[in-house]
Every structure is written in C-alpha cells, then in structure tokens.
N, C-alpha and C positions, 0 to 999 in steps of 0.2 A: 169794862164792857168792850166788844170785837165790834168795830165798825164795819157793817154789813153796807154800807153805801157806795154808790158809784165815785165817792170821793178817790177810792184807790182804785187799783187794776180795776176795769169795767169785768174780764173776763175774771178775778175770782171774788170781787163784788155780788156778782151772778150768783157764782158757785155757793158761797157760804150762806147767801139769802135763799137757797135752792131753787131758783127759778134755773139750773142747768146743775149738770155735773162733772165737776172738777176732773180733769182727768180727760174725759173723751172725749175731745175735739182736740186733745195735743199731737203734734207732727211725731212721725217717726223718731227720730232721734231724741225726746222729752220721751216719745216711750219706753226706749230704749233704758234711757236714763233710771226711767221709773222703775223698770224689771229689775235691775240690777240693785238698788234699793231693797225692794222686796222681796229678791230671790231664796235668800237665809233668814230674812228679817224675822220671823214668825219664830221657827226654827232657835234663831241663837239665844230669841227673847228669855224662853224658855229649857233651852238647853246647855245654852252658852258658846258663845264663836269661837273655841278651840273645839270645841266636840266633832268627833268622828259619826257617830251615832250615839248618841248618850241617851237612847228613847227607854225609858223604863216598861216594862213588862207590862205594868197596868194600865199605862198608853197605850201602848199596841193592841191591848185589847178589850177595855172599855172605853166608851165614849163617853165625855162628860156633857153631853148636849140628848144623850141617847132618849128621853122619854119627848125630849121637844121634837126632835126628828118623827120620830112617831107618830105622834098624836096630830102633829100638821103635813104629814109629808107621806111615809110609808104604810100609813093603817088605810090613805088613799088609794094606793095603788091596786088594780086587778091582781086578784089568786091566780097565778101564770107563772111557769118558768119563763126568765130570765135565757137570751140567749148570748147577750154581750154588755156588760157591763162598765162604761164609763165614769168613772170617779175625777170630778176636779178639782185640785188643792188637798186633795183628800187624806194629806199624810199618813198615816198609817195605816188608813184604810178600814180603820175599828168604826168609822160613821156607816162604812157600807154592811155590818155584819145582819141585820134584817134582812138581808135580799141573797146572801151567801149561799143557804143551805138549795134554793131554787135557781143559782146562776150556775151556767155553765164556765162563763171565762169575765174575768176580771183586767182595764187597764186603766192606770190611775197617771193622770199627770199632774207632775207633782215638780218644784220646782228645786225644796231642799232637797239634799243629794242625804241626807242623813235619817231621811225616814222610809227607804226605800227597800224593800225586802221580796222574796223570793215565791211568799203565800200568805194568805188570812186565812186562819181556820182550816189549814189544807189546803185550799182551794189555791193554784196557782195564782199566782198574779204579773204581770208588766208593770215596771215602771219608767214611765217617759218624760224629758224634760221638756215643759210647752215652749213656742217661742212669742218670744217678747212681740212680735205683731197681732198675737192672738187667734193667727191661724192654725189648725188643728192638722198634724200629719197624718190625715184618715180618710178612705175613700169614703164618699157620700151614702147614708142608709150602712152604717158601720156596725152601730148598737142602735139596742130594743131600749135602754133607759141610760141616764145621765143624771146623776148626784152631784151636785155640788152647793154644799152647802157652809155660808159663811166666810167666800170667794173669793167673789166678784168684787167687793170693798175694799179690795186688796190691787185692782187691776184698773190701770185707765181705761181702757177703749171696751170695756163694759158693752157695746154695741157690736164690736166688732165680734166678740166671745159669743155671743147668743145669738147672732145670723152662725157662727160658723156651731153652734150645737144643734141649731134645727137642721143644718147639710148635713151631718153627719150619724142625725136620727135618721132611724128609720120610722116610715107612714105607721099612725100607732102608736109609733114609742111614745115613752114617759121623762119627766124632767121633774127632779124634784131642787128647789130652789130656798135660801133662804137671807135675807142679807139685811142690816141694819137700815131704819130708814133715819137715822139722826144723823147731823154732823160730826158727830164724836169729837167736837173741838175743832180748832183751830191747826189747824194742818201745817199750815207754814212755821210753827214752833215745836221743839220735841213737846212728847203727853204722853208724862206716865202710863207702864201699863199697856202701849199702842207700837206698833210700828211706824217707820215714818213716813207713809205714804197714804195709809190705809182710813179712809173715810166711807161717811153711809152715802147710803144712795136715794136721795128725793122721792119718796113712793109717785108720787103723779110722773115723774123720771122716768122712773122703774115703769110703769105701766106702759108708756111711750115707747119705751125700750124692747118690752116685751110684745107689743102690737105692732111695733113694725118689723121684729126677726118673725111673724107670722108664726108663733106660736101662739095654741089654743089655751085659754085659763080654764082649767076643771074646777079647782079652787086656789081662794086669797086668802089666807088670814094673820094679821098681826098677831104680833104675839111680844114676849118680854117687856112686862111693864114694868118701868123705871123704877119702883119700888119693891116689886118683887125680887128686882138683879142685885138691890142692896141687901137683901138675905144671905147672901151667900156671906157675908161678912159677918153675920152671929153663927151661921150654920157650919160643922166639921163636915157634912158631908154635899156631893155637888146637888145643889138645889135642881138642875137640869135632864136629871135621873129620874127626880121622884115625878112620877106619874098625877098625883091627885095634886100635886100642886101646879105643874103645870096645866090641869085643866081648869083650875081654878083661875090660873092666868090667863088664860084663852077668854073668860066666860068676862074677864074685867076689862079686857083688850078690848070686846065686842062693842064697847058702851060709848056711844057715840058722841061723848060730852070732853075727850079729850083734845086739848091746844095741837095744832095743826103744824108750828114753827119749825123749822127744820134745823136753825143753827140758833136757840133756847141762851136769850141774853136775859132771863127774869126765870128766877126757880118754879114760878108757877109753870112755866113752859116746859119746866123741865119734867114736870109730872104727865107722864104720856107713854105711851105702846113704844119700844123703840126700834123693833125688826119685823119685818113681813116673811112669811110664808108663803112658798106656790108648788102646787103642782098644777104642770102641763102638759101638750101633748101636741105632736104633729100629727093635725089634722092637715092630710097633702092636697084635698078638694072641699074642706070646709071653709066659710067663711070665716073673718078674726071676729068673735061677738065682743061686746062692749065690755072692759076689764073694772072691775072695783065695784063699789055697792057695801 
C-alpha cells in the first residue's frame, strides 16, 4: 500500500491524495526537467529510442481512441468550417481527421520530432515544437478550435497550457479536451506501460483549472470505465473504435454510485470512470457558470 499521508513530502502527500496536482506548482527549472523526460517518452515507448520515424501507416491514419473522440468531443461541435486548426501532443494528427475535410489550415505542436509530417489527408499541416514553459508561439485569437486530447497528463504546469489556449482562441472558438482523472500509480517509480512523468489529473483539479483559464464548459463527461479498458485485453481489435461500446460506457460512467478516490489503495476504488471529457469555448463577455454536475 502507497502512503498517501503527510508523513512524506507534504507537497506529493497532497498530490497523490489529490487534494493538488503534482506537477504545477514546480519552478522553472523541475519544468524543465520534466519536458525533457517527456519529450520522446511517449514516442520511444512505442516506437523505440533509435527510431528515426518508425510510425506505421496505420498510425498515421487511424486513431485508436477515434469513436471516444467522437462521441464526447467532436459530435459536440457546431456544423462550421474550421478556419485554423490547433492540435496539442497530437502526433500524428490521425485524432484531428473529423474536423479535416472542413478545416482550412492545420498546426500541431508536437513535441517528438518523429511523428511530424508535411499533411493529414492532404491537407497541409505545421509542425512546431512547444516549449517547456508552456507558452504558446502564437499571436492572441490565432485559431477557431484546439484539440488536444490525452495531453495535458503528460505536462506540469497544466495551468499555465490552458490560460495560454484561451489567448490564443479566438471569441467562439472551441476546445475539445480529454485527460485521465486517476493517479495512474505511483509516479516516483517506473510503471509499466507509462511514461515517466505522466499522471492524471484530480477532476475537482481539473474544474479549478478550467474555471480560472476562463473558459466556458458546454459539456463534461467521464468516460472509460476501469473495466471496460480491461477489454481491450481479450479483444484483437481497439475497443476505443467501436462506437456501441463506447456508448455503452458513457451510459455506465453516468451512474453516480462510483468511489471518488483519486490515488485507489483498495480494488474497490479502483472500480470507477477513470478520464473526463470537455468540450469548451471562449466565451470573451460571458460569465464562467458553475463546472460539473
């Protein structure tokens, strides 16, 4: 069992108990630290640290998360072209293909140098590498939407990246979001499977988070229940795809009877929703209404 008490560091005592989130409140130079960790980590997990670009074709262009995007994210969005396109972490840019055939221009920051290519689907694309303070090289009202999904768990200063997506929206735009709200473990030790930085984010966090970058919630929904992501382990094909199953998981997320725990020392706790969904929008003279429900 992970001692979640103030007996160790008070600052990742917090963190693992979720009462804060690991990561953003670190100085410059821990940030630093952090990016550099993360920069391939995702990348080599999967491709391997000598690889040039080793992204197979069916990366590039299916998404194995594609019917959960969907269903929580882009089936929200208004019927409108698209005038500029912002993709975060978005590797290949196969998560952005819903919104392709009505965009004009695509730019993805991205931080391995290995999944960076020249189009999606035709459509031109940029690729830029973000920097590690999580300021954004883009003048203010740059794009009409921002995708990123499955991020943010990857980046400390978490706060700092979502004031600087609302500058860089334009009044209107859209933001579709997605990111675990569990611990994923124990951070301070490698975990299978994981990178080594990469944790969830406290949904009460996350709402805090999102209510003071002063974006607006159009909607919230949990989603991937901890027994459903064990399917993928009898199933040959990506559970994440099929459409009637993820609604099905949507309709089990909903049910208000799951443990609330965020770093799950008792397997009951670990029976629960374990990522959230949003889409938002900068509203530039709305007020922030009340987030969750």
């Amino acid at each position: 069992m992970i001692d979640t008490t103030d007996s160790q560091d008070p600052r990742t005592a917090h963190a693992l108990a979720g009462r804060s989130l690991h990561g953003n409140d670190f100085s410059a130079s821990e940030i630093a630290a952090w990016f550099e960790d993360e920069r391939e980590g995702y990348f080599n997990m999967y491709y391997g640290a000598d690889a040039v670009s080793a992204v197979p074709a069916e990366a590039a262009t299916q998404y194995e998360y594609a019917a959960l995007a969907e269903l929580h994210g882009y089936r929200w969005l208004p019927a409108r072209p698209w005038r500029h396109v912002l993709g975060i972490g978005s590797a290949t840019g196969a998560e952005l293909r819903p919104v392709i055939p009505q965009a004009q221009e695509f730019t993805i920051l991205e931080p391995a140098s290995g999944f960076a290519s020249t189009e999606i689907d035709g459509k031109p694309v940029r690729y830029l590498q973000p920097d590690a303070s999580g300021l954004m090289p883009f003048a203010a009202a740059s794009f009409d939407l921002v995708v990123c999904l499955s991020c943010l768990h990857h980046v400390p200063n978490v706060a700092t990246v979502l004031r600087e997506i609302r500058r860089v929206l334009e009044p209107g735009g859209y933001v579709l979001l997605r990111e675990p709200t569990h611990s994923m473990g124990d951070w301070r030790r490698p975990r299978q499977g994981l990178t080594k930085r990469e944790r969830g984010i406290p949904l009460h966090v996350f709402r805090e988070l999102i209510r003071d970058a002063r974006l607006t919630v159009v909607r919230e929904t949990r989603c991937m229940f901890s027994l459903t992501s064990r399917l993928q382990r009898l199933s040959r094909r990506r559970i994440w795809t099929l459409r009637m199953l993820v609604a099905a998981d949507a309709l089990i997320c909903r049910l208000p009877v799951w443990p609330a725990a965020y770093h799950a020392t008792h397997w009951v706790q670990k029976i629960r929703p374990t990522a959230v969904a949003y889409v938002l929008r900068h509203d530039a003279h709305a007020s922030q209404p009340s987030i969750g429900g």
